[in-house]
BATI-438063 format. One record per residue (C-alpha): residue number from 1; residue in one letter; x negated, y, z. Coordinates in Angstrom, 2 decimals. Last residue first. Example, Ala and Ser with C-alpha at 12.3 -4.5 7.8 and 13.67 -1.06 7.14 Angstrom:
% residues 2
num;residu;px;py;pz
2;S;-13.67;-1.06;7.14
1;A;-12.30;-4.50;7.80
***
This chain:
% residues 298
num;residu;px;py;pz
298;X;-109.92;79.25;138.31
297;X;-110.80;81.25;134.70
296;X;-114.10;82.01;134.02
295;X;-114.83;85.29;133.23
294;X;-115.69;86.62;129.43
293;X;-116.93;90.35;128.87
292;X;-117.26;91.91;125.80
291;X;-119.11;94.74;125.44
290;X;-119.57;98.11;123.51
289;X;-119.67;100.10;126.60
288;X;-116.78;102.39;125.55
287;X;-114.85;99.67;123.83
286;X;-114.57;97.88;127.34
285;X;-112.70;94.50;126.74
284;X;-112.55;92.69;129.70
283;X;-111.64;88.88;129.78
282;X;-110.30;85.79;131.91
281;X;-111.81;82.45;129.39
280;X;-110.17;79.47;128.46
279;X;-107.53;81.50;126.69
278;X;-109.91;82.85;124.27
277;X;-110.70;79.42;122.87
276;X;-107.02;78.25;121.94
275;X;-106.37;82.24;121.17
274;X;-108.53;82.81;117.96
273;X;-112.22;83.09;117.24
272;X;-111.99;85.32;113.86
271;X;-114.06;84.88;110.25
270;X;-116.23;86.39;107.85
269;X;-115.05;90.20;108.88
268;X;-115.27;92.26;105.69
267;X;-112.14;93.88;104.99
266;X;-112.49;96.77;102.55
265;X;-111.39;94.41;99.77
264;X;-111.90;92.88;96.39
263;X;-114.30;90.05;98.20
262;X;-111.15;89.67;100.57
261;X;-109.06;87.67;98.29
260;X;-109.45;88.11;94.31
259;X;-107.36;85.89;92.85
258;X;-108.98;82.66;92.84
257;X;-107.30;81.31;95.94
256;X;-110.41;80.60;97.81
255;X;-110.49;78.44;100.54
254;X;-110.30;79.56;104.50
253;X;-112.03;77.04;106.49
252;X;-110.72;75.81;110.01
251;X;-112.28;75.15;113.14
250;X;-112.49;72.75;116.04
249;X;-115.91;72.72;117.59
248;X;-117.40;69.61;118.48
247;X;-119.95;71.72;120.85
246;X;-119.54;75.09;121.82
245;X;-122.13;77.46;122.91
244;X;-122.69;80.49;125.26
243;X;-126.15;80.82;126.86
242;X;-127.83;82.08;124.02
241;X;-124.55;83.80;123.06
240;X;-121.44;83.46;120.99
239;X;-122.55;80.17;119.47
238;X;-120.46;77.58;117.63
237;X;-121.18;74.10;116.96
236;X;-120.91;70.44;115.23
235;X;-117.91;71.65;113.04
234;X;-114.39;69.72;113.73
233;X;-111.36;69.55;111.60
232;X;-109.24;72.42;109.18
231;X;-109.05;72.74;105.63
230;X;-107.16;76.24;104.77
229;X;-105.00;77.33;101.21
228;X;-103.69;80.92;101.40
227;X;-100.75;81.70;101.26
226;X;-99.46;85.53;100.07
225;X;-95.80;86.39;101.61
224;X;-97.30;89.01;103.96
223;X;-99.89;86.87;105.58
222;X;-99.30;83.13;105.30
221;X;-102.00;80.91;105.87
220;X;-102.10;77.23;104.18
219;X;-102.40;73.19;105.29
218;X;-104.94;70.75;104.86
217;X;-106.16;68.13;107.22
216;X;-108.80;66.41;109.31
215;X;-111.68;67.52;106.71
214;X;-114.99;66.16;106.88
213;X;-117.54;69.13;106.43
212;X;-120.15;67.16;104.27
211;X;-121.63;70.49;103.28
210;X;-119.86;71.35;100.48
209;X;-116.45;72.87;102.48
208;X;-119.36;75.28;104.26
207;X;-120.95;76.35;100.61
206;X;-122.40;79.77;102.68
205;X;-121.25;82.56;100.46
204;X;-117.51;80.24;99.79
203;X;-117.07;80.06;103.13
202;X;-117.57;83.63;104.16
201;X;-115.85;84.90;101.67
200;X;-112.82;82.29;102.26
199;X;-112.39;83.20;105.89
198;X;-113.85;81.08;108.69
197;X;-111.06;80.35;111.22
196;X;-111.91;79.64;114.83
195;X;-110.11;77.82;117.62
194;X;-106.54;78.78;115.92
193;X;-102.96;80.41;116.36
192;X;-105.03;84.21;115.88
191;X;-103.04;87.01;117.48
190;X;-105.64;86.68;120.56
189;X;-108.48;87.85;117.90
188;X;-111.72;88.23;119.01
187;X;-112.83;88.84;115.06
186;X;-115.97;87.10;114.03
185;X;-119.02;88.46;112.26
184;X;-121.26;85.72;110.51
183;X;-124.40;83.47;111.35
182;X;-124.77;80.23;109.66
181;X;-126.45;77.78;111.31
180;X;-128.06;74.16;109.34
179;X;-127.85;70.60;109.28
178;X;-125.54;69.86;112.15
177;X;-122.65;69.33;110.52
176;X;-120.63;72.79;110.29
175;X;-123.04;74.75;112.73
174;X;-121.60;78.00;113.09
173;X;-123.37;81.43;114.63
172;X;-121.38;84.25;116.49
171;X;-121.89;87.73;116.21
170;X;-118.72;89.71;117.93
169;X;-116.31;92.32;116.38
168;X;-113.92;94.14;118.67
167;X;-111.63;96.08;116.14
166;X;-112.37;99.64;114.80
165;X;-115.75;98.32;113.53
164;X;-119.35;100.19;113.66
163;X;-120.64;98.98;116.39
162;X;-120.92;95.11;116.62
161;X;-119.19;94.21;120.47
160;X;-122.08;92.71;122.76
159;X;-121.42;90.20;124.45
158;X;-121.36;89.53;128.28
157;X;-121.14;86.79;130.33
156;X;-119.72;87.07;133.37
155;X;-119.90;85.82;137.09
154;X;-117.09;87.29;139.46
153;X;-115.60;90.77;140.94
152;X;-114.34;93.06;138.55
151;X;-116.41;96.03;136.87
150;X;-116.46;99.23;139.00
149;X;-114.62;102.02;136.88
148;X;-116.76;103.83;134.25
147;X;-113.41;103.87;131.70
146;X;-110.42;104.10;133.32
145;X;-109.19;100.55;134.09
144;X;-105.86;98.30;132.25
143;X;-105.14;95.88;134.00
142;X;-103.43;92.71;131.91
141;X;-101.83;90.45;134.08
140;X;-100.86;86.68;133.99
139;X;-102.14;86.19;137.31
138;X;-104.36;82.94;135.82
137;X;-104.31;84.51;132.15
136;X;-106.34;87.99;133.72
135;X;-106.68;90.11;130.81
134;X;-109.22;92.99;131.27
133;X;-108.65;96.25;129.39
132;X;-111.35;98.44;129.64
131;X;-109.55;102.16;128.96
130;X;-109.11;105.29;126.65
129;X;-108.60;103.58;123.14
128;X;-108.41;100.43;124.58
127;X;-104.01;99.69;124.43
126;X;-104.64;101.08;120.65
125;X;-106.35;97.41;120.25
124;X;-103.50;96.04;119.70
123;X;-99.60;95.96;119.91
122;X;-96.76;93.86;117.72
121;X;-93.85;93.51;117.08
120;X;-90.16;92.10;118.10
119;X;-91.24;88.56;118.73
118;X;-89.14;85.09;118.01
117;X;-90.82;84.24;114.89
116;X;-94.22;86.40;114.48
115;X;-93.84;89.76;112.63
114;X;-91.23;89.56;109.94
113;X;-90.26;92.02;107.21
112;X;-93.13;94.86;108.14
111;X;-92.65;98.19;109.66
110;X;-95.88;99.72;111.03
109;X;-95.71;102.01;114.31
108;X;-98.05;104.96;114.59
107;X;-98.43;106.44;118.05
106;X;-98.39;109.83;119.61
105;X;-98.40;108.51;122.98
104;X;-98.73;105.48;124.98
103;X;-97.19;105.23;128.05
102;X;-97.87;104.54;131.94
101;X;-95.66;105.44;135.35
100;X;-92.78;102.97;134.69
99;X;-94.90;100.37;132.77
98;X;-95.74;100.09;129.40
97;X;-93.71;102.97;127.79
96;X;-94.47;103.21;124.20
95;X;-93.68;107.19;122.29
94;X;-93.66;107.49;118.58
93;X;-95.11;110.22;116.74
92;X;-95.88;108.24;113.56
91;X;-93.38;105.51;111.68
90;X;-95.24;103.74;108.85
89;X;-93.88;101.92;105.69
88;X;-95.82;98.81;103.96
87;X;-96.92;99.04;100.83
86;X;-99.09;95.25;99.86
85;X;-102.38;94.47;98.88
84;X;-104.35;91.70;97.43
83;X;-105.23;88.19;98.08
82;X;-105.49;87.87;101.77
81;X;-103.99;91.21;103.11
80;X;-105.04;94.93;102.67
79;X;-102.48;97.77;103.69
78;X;-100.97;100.44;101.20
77;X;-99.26;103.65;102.80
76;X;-95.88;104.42;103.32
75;X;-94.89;107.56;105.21
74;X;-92.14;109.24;108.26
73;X;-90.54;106.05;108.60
72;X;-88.43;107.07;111.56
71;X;-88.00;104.83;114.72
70;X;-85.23;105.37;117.17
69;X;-84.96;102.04;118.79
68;X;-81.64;100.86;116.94
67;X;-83.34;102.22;113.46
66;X;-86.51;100.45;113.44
65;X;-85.25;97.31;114.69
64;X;-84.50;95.72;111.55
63;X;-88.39;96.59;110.63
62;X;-89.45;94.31;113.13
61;X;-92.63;96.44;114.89
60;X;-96.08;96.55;114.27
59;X;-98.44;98.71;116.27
58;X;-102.27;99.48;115.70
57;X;-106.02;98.27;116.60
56;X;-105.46;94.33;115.39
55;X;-106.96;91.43;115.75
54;X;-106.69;91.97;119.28
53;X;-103.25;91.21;119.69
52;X;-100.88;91.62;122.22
51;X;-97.34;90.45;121.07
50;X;-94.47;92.07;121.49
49;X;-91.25;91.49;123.37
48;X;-88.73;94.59;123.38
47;X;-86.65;96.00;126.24
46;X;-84.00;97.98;125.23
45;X;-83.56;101.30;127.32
44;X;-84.90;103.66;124.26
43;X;-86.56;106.97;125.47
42;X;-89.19;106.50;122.53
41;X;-90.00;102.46;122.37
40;X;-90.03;100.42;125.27
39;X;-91.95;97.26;126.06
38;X;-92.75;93.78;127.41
37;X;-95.90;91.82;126.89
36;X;-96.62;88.80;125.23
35;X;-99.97;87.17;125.41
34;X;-100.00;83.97;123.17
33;X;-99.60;80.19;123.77
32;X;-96.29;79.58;122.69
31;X;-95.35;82.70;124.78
30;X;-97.73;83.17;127.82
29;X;-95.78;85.95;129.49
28;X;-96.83;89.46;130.31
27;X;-97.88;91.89;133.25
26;X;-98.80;95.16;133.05
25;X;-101.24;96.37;135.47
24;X;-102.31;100.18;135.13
23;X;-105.74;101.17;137.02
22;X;-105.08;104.62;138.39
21;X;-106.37;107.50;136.30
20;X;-103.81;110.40;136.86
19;X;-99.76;109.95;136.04
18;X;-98.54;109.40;132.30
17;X;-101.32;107.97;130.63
16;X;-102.53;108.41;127.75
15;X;-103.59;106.01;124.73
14;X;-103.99;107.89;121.29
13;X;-103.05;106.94;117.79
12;X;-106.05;106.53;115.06
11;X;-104.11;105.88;111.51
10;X;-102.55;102.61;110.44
9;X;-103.27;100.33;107.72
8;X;-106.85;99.61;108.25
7;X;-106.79;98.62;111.74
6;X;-103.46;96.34;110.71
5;X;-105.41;93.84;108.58
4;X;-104.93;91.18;109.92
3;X;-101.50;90.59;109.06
2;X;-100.28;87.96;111.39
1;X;-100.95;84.08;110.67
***
């Protein structure tokens, strides 16, 4: 599981384009499931694969790379992950071309160990800083639209994104076994390998591994060398919206590792709906509008 707690590591970088406001398509690859998009960092010619995420509102990047694509660690700063915090080293002032007529300026670039095996970094929410971005996993495109453009074509629902939160934070409710519904603010999170993932705070506040929750399995998150212990089967339901529920949910329940986790934190999210249920759904993130907008897919 990726750091997720890249919004608070980084500071605010800016999204401009190089030529007037077009709509920008860049297209990407489904890698192992996930949106993967190709990129170039400040003037270099190597093309790097990185991961768009949504769990996260800055850029990660290989640290072995740093030096072959003309990165600079220019200061370290401390970032939050499960059970603690970590220094991690930051690169500002960088340059990412998308496309051939569309970059990214002035951006901050963390350097961590390992990102995902097989990717060179990773980009998030910094892509919506000055546009809707709508991915599109049938043409395997995202567009990126000036903000105020005509939406697309097609039936939506639309959620509202909490204010308040650098990433795109929605209000879902969980039914573990029918008895009762939780509510709790989820991350949209395409860096997320799950369904949904309730994090220990969350879990813990509302007893879900004590309410007859019948685990299929155990296994553990790893975010920056700290695991993290996680039971993982079916709740009864899930609810984005009046209209939007889904039944026989598969999910998976953060424990706690006794050693402080995210109660000792500035990261409050109880939980994040992860790629295997995003990727049902063609989407628009407008950060301007506050909304969320899911499409169905063909």
């Amino acid at each position: 599981m990726l750091l997720r707690t890249l919004a608070l590591a980084l500071a605010a970088s800016i999204a401009m384009p190089c030529a007037g406001e077009q709509e920008v398509v860049i297209p990407f690859e489904l890698w192992d499931g996930h949106i993967v998009v190709s990129l170039r960092l400040n003037g270099s010619a190597t093309a790097l694969r990185f991961l768009f995420d949504t769990g996260a509102d800055g850029m990660a990047i290989r640290a072995a790379l740093a030096d072959s694509v003309g990165l600079t660690v220019t200061h370290r700063q401390s970032a939050d992950v499960v059970g603690g915090s970590v220094q991690i080293a930051v690169s500002a002032a960088n340059t990412v071309r998308l496309t051939d007529s569309f970059s990214l300026k002035s951006q901050s670039i963390a350097l961590f160990p390992t990102v995902r095996h097989g990717l060179d970094g990773v980009i998030g929410l910094n892509l919506a800083a000055s546009h809707a971005v709508s991915v599109d996993f049938d043409e395997k495109q995202i567009r990126l639209s000036p903000f105020g453009a005509p939406r697309r074509n097609g039936k939506a629902t639309a959620i509202p994104i909490a204010d308040g939160h650098k990433l795109v934070m929605l209000q879902g409710t969980l039914n573990i076994v029918g008895k009762k519904e939780v509510a709790g603010s989820f991350i949209f999170d395409t860096g997320a390998n799950y369904h949904l993932i309730a994090f220990s705070r969350f879990v813990r506040k509302n007893r879900l591994l004590l309410t007859g929750f019948q685990p299929e399995g155990q296994a553990s998150t790893v975010s920056m060398g700290r695991a993290t212990p996680v039971f993982y089967g079916k709740a009864r339901s899930f609810r984005l919206a009046p209209d939007l529920a889904f039944a026989d949910m598969p999910v998976t329940l953060q424990a706690s590792t006794g050693t402080g986790s995210a109660d000792s934190t500035r990261y409050t999210p109880d939980g994040s709906v992860g790629i295997k249920l995003i990727q049902n759904f063609n989407f628009t993130v407008d950060l301007q509008q506050r909304e969320l907008r899911l499409y169905p897919r063909k």
